[in-house]
C-alpha positions in Angstrom: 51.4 60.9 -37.5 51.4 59.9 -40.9 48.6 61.7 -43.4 46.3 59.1 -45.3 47.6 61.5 -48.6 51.2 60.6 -47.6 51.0 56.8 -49.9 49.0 55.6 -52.1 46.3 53.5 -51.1 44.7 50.8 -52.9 40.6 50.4 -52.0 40.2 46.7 -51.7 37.2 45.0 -53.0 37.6 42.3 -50.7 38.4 41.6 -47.5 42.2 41.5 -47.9 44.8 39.9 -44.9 48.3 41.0 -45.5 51.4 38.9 -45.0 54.5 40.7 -44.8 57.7 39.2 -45.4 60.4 38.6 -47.8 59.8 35.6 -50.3 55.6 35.0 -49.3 54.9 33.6 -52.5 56.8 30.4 -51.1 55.3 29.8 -48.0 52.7 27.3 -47.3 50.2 29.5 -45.9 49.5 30.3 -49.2 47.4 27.1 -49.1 46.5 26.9 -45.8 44.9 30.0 -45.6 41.9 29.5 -47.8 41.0 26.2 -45.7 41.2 27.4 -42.3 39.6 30.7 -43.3 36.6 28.7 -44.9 37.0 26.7 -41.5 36.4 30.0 -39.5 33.7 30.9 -41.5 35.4 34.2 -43.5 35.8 32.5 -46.9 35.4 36.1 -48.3 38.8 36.8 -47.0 41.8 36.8 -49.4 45.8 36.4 -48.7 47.9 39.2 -50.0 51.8 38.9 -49.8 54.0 41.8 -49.7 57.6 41.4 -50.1 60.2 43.7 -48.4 63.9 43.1 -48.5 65.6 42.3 -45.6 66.8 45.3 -43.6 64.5 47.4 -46.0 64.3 51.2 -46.5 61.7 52.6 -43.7 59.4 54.1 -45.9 58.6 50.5 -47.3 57.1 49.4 -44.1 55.2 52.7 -43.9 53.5 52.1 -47.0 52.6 48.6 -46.3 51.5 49.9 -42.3 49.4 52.8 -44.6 47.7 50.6 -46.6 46.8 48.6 -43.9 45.7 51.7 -41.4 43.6 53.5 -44.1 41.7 51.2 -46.2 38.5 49.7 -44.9 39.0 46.1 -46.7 42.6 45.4 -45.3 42.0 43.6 -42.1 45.3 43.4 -40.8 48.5 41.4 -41.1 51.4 39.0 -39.7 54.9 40.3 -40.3 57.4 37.5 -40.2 61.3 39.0 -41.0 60.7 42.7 -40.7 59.4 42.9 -37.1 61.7 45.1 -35.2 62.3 47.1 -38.7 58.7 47.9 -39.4 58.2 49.0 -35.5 61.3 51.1 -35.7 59.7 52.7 -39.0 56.2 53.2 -38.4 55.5 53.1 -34.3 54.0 56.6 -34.6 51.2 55.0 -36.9 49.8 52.6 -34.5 47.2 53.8 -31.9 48.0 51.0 -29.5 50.7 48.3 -28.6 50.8 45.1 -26.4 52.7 45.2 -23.6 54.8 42.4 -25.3 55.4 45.0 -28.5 56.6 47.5 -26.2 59.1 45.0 -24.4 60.6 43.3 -27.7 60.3 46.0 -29.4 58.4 44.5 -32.3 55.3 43.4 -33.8 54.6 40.3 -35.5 50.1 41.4 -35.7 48.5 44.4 -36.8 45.3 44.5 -36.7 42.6 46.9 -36.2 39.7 47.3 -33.3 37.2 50.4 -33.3 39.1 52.4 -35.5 42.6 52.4 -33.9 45.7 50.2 -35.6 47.0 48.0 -32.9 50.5 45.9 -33.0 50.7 43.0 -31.0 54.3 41.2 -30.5 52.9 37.5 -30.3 56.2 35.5 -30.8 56.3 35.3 -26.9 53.5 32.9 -27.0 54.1 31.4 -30.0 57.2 30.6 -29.2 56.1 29.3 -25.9 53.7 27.1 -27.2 55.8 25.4 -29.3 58.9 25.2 -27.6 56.8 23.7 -24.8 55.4 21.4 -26.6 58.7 19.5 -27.5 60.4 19.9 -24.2 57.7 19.5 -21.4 57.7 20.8 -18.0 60.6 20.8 -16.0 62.8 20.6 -18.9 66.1 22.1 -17.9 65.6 20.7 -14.4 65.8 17.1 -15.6 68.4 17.8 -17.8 71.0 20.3 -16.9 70.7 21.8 -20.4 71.5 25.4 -21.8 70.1 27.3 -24.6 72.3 28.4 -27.4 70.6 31.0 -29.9 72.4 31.7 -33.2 70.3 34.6 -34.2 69.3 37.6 -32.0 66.2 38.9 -33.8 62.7 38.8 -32.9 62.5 35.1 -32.7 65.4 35.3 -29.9 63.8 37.9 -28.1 60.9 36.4 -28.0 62.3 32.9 -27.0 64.3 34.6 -24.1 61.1 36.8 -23.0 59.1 33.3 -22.4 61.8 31.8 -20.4 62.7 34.6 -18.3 58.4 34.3 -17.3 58.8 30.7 -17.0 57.3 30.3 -12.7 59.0 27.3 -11.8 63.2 27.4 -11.8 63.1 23.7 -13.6 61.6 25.3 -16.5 64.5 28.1 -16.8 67.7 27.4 -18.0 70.6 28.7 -15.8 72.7 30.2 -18.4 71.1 31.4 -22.3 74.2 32.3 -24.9 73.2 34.3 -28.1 75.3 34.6 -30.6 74.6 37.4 -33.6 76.7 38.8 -37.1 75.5 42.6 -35.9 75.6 44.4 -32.4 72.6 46.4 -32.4 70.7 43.3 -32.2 72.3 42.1 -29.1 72.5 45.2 -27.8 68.1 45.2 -28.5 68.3 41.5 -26.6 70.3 43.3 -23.9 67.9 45.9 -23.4 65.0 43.3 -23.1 66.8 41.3 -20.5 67.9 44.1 -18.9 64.4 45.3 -18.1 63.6 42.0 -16.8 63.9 40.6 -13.4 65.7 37.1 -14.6 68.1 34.3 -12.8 69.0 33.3 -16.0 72.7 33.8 -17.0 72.8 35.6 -20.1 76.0 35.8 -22.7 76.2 37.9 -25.7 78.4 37.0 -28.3 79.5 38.9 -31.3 80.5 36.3 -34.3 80.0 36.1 -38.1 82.5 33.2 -38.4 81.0 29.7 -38.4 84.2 28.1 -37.3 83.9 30.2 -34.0 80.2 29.0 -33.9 81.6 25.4 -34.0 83.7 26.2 -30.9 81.2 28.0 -28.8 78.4 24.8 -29.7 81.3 22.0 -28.6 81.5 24.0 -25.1 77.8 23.5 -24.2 76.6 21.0 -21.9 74.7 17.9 -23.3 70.9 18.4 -23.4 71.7 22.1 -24.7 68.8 23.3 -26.7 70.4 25.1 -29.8 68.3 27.2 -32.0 68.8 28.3 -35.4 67.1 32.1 -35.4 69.2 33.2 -37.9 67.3 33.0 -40.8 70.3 31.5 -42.5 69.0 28.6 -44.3 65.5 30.1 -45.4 66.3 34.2 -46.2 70.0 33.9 -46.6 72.0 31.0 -47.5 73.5 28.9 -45.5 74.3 27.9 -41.9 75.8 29.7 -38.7 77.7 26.5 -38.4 80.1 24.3 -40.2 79.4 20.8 -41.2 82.2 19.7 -38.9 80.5 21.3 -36.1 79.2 19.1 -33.6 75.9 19.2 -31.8 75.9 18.7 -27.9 75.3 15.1 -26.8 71.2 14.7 -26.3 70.5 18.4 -27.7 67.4 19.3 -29.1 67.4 21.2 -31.7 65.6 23.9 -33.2 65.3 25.2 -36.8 62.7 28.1 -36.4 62.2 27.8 -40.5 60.5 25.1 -42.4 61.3 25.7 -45.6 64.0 26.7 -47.6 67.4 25.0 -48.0 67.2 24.2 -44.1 71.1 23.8 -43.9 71.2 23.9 -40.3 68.4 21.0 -40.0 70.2 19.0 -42.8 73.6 19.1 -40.5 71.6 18.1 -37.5 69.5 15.2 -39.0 73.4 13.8 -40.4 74.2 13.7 -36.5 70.8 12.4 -35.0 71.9 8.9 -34.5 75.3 9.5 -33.2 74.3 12.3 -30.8 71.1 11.1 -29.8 69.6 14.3 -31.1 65.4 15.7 -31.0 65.5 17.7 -33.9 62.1 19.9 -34.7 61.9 22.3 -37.5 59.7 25.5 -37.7 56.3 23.9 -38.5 54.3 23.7 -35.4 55.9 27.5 -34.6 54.3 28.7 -38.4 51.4 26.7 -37.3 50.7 28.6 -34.0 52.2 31.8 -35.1 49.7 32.0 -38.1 46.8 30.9 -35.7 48.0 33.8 -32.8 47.9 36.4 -35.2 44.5 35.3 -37.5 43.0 34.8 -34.2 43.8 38.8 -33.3 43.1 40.1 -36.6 39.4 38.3 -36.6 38.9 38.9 -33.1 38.0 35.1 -32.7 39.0 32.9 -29.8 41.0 30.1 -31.3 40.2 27.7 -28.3 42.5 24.0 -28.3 39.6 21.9 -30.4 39.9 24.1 -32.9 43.7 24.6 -33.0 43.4 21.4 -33.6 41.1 21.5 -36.6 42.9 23.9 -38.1 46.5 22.2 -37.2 45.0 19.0 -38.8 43.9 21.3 -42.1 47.7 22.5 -42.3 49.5 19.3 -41.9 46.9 17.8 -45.0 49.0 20.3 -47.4 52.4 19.5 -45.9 54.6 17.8 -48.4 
């Protein structure tokens, strides 16, 4: 266990909530937040960003967990990029962790209840709610579709977790391909599955060339939901496919980011037409993910009339 000596901690004079990522400054909760934080009632509360780079040394997420842990004022925090990373760093620092943390391997809250630092993983239902709400029930039973996910980080395992819970077979795909640059990631997405009891069909791939990820999309059946959870696009540059590749007949398709260069969602929209495409960036996901994790951190209930106040403050700001 760390020692509160260990870093140095800044005593905040305000109620602080921390987001950890990699470029913070640029994301659009940097407006949002005051509104829906006035709208909760905690107008006191301020946004602080800190920035890690990807893959970052351990004792950076230490410091930011430490700050968090030891000072009065911070409240708590939503990691976006560094979830499995700052879990792998700093799991002996938290008192408690979600079921869900302890299956993905990640947290994506920290907050803090009677003393104790708690992680929760909250992708799972983030993800669920807002891959359900562009696909409905029964999705894979009226269609036949697969999933393909370029990227196997926390987003992935999180998508794959909510599937594999799914009750009813028509809402589980029969076969969920993954394709990632790095094999400890799969190999993390393996482990998950692994403890699971699943029908689904999973494949592991292990590719860093976007011609090959051209190939693997053209073998999917039409209706395939294909998910960019690469990060490519937002914190790298880029794309896991090529312009020439070609999108599944009737997929929908998923960019998990919203902002950024958005290659992926750029090459998608260019095929909408022609391939009868339902293309949905990462929007309602920040929306929800934001709401999951303020929603632990102020131990509120964030019931659906006022997810949908606070959805409706978001969108105002979305240009």
């Amino acid at each position: 266990m760390t020692d509160p000596t260990t870093y140095p901690i800044v005593k905040k004079t305000v109620p602080t909530f921390y987001f950890i990522g990699v470029t913070t400054g640029k994301s659009s909760i940097n407006r949002v937040f005051p509104l829906w934080t006035r709208a909760l009632g905690r107008p006191e509360v301020v946004l602080e960003g800190i920035d890690c780079k990807l893959n970052d040394e351990p004792e950076a997420y230490r410091r930011a967990v430490a700050q968090i842990k030891y000072d009065p004022l911070s409240l708590g925090a939503l990691v976006t990029a560094h979830k499995i990373n700052l879990l792998n760093a700093a799991r002996d620092m938290f008192d408690y962790l979600d079921p869900y943390a302890q299956i993905c391997g990640e947290v994506s809250s920290i907050s803090k209840r009677d003393g104790r630092l708690e992680g929760h993983a909250k992708d799972p239902i983030t993800a669920g709610l807002s891959l359900d709400a562009v696909i409905g029930t029964e999705y894979f039973a009226r269609t036949g579709g697969h999933v393909l996910c370029f990227g196997a980080g926390g987003s992935a395992v999180a998508i794959a977790l909510h599937l594999i819970n799914k009750q009813s077979p028509g809402d589980r795909p029969k076969r969920f391909v993954v394709v990632n640059r790095s094999q400890p990631r799969l190999d993390g997405l393996r482990q998950m599955v692994s403890s699971q009891q699943t029908d689904i069909q999973f494949e592991y791939i292990l590719n860093a060339d976007p011609l090959v990820n051209d190939a693997i999309m053209a073998a999917m059946p039409e209706a395939t939901i294909v998910i960019n959870a690469t990060g490519m696009g937002k914190d790298t540059p880029g794309s896991p496919i090529t312009d020439a590749g070609l999108f599944p007949r009737r997929a929908v398709v998923w960019e998990l980011n919203y902002r950024g260069e958005l290659d992926f969602l750029h090459q998608a929209r260019a095929q909408a037409q022609a391939r009868e495409l339902i293309i949905e960036d990462g929007w309602v996901y920040f929306v929800h993910g934001w709401t999951q994790v303020i929603a632990q951190v102020y131990h509120i209930e964030i019931d659906p009339p006022l997810f949908a106040q606070l959805n409706e403050l978001a969108n105002s700001i979305r240009g």
